[in-house]
Phi, psi and omega in degrees: 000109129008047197308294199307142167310080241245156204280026170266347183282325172275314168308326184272334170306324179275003187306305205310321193266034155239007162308292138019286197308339177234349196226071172298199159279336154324277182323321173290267157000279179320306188291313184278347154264016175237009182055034187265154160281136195264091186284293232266335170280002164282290172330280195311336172274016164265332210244340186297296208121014177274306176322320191248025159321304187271013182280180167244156204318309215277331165264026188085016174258186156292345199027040203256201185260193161268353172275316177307358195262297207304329200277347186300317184282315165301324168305320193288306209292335191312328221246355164110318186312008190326098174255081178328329186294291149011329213237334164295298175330259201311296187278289193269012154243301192292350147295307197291319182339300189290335184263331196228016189276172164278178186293337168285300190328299168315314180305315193266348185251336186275306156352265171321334180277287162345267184329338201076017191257336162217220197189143195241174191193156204237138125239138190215301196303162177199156192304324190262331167255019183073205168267020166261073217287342186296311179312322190319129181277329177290144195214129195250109194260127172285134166238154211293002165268358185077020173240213186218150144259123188269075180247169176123177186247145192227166183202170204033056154298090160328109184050083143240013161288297170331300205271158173254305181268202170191146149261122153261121155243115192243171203250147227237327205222101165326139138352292188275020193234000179271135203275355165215161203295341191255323176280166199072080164244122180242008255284133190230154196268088198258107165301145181274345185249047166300150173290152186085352164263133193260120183244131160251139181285131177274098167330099182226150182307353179264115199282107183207147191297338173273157148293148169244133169208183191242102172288141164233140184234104175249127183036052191302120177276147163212160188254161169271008178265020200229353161296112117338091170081226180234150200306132168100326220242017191242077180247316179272029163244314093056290181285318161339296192290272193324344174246293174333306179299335156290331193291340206270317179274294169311313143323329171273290175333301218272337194256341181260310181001295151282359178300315210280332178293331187298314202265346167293325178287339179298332199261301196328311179327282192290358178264117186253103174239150195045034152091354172217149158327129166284016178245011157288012185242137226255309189311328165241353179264283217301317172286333158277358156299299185313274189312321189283310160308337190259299176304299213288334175283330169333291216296331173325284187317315171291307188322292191283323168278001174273310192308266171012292180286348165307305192261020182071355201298176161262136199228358190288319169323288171318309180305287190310318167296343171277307124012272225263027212198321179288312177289308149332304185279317209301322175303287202315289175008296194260012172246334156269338149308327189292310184317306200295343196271351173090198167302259233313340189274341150290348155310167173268323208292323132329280185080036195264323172301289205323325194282342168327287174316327211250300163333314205260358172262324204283019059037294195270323185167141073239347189230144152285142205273006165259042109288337203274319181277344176290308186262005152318286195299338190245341165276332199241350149263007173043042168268158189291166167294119181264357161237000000 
């Protein structure tokens, strides 16, 4: 592997910061305390060719990877920026679209996406199994016409009021009648605003430009032209989706860290208490020495599992080490930053608190960082399965 950048890598690292120049950290922060979707700075990394990075070339897309993804997000984020939709969108629908949808599929959902002319959303959680995503419950029942009924509930979607489309993912074939736990898996192609579907919005404290809600799908009609890959069989295109989205996290994590360390270090300089700069005082330069080491290795780590997955290579290890490595530092991150501004690091004017919330959900989810380690020790350190 390569550490240098190569200057088609650097020119997309550096976008966010001439993105920046007109869709700052304000600007996000304004949208996200008003739950507004940030449309004019999307549109423009759709008209940029960002929306559609991992799509192929022939339906408007980029036809690049998950690393040209991961250094786009990792850059935005450097800026303070941070977009889920990038990562439900961008990563986990229009990338499986491009690799396993059919030739309509493609034709008919990627253009328009790509452009930014619409906008896609990933479901997988659901109230009751969690993260024991086997346990999912939602179901497309074949009917003798050959089409599906679609019921059950899912919950914490991102924007899917917001969004036109959806990957749902459901089990085609009950759990308990599937002769092994991953098959009958379905993943299917959902308009979102179809009959029969209920979204109600989930409030939640963390100050962000998306939404979250809780869905009911009672008897949703899809087609079999509304399948993603093959009825039963979208347990590895499922996983597809799921280690990009940690990698996905880890960009985010690893880039607002440093956002928040850029601006603790800007102020340490200039704050002069007893006669020096405080950040000549080690009770606050170590932990943010401490902290800046721990992002730059997250980012190593995210970096090298999108290259991995690029190359078909196995990436799961990585992703979840990334994931969890990424979260970890960013809390420090944004804890040792917080510390140097004092009262003032609780202010709006600052803005230092505001980075919190969104650090301290990346812990939690989309995977909780005790799954992420349950499955370090037993797949990748061959300790027994401890659930």
């Amino acid at each position: 592997m390569d550490f240098n950048l190569s200057d088609e890598h650097k020119m997309i690292y550096e976008y966010g910061d001439s993105l920046a120049k007109t869709y700052d950290r304000k600007y996000w922060m304004e949208c996200a305390e008003s739950r507004t979707f940030p449309k004019e700075m999307y549109q423009q990394s759709a008209q940029d060719g960002f929306v559609g990075t991992m799509a192929p070339e022939a339906y408007g897309g980029a036809g690049l990877g998950l690393l040209e993804m991961e250094l786009f997000t990792e850059g935005l984020a450097n800026n303070g920026i941070p977009l889920l939709t990038y990562i439900v969108g961008s990563v986990m629908s229009l990338g499986p679209i491009g690799d396993h949808g059919t030739e309509e599929q493609k034709q008919r959902y990627l253009p328009d996406a790509c452009a930014g002319k619409t906008r896609f959303c990933f479901a997988i959680t659901e109230p009751n199994a969690g993260t024991n995503t086997m346990k999912a419950t939602t179901i497309a029942t074949k009917k003798s016409d050959g089409r599906y009924r679609l019921n059950g509930a899912k919950t914490f979607i991102t924007d899917w009021v917001e969004s036109d489309y959806a990957l749902v993912v459901t089990r085609t074939t009950p759990f308990e009648e599937a002769k092994k736990k991953t098959e009958g898996f379905t993943l299917f192609i959902v308009d979102t605003k179809a009959k029969g579907i209920e979204a109600q919005p989930i409030p939640v404290s963390i100050p962000l430009p998306e939404m979250q809600y809780q869905l009911f799908f009672d008897d949703v009609d899809l087609g079999p032209e509304d399948i993603l890959g093959e009825e039963g069989k979208g347990f590895e295109i499922l996983f597809e989706c799921l280690n990009p989205e940690r990698v996905m996290v880890g960009a985010i994590g690893s880039g607002i860290g440093r956002y928040a360390m850029g601006k603790a270090v800007e102020y340490a300089n200039d704050r002069v208490v007893f006669d020096r700069p405080i950040g000549a005082y080690q009770a606050l330069q170590h932990p943010l020495a401490k902290a800046k080491t721990e992002i730059e290795m997250a980012s190593l780590m995210t970096r090298k599992a999108a290259w991995l997955f690029d190359k078909g290579e196995p990436s799961a290890a990585e992703a979840n080490m990334a994931k969890c490595a990424a979260a970890e530092a960013s809390i420090h991150a944004v804890d040792a930053s917080l510390q140097c501004f004092g009262g003032n690091g609780f202010t709006k004017e600052y803005g230092i608190f505001d980075i919190y919330p969104m650090v301290r959900l990346f812990k939690t989810a989309p995977l909780n960082n005790e799954m992420v380690l349950n499955y370090i020790g037993e797949h990748v350190m061959g300790l027994p399965r401890s659930y």
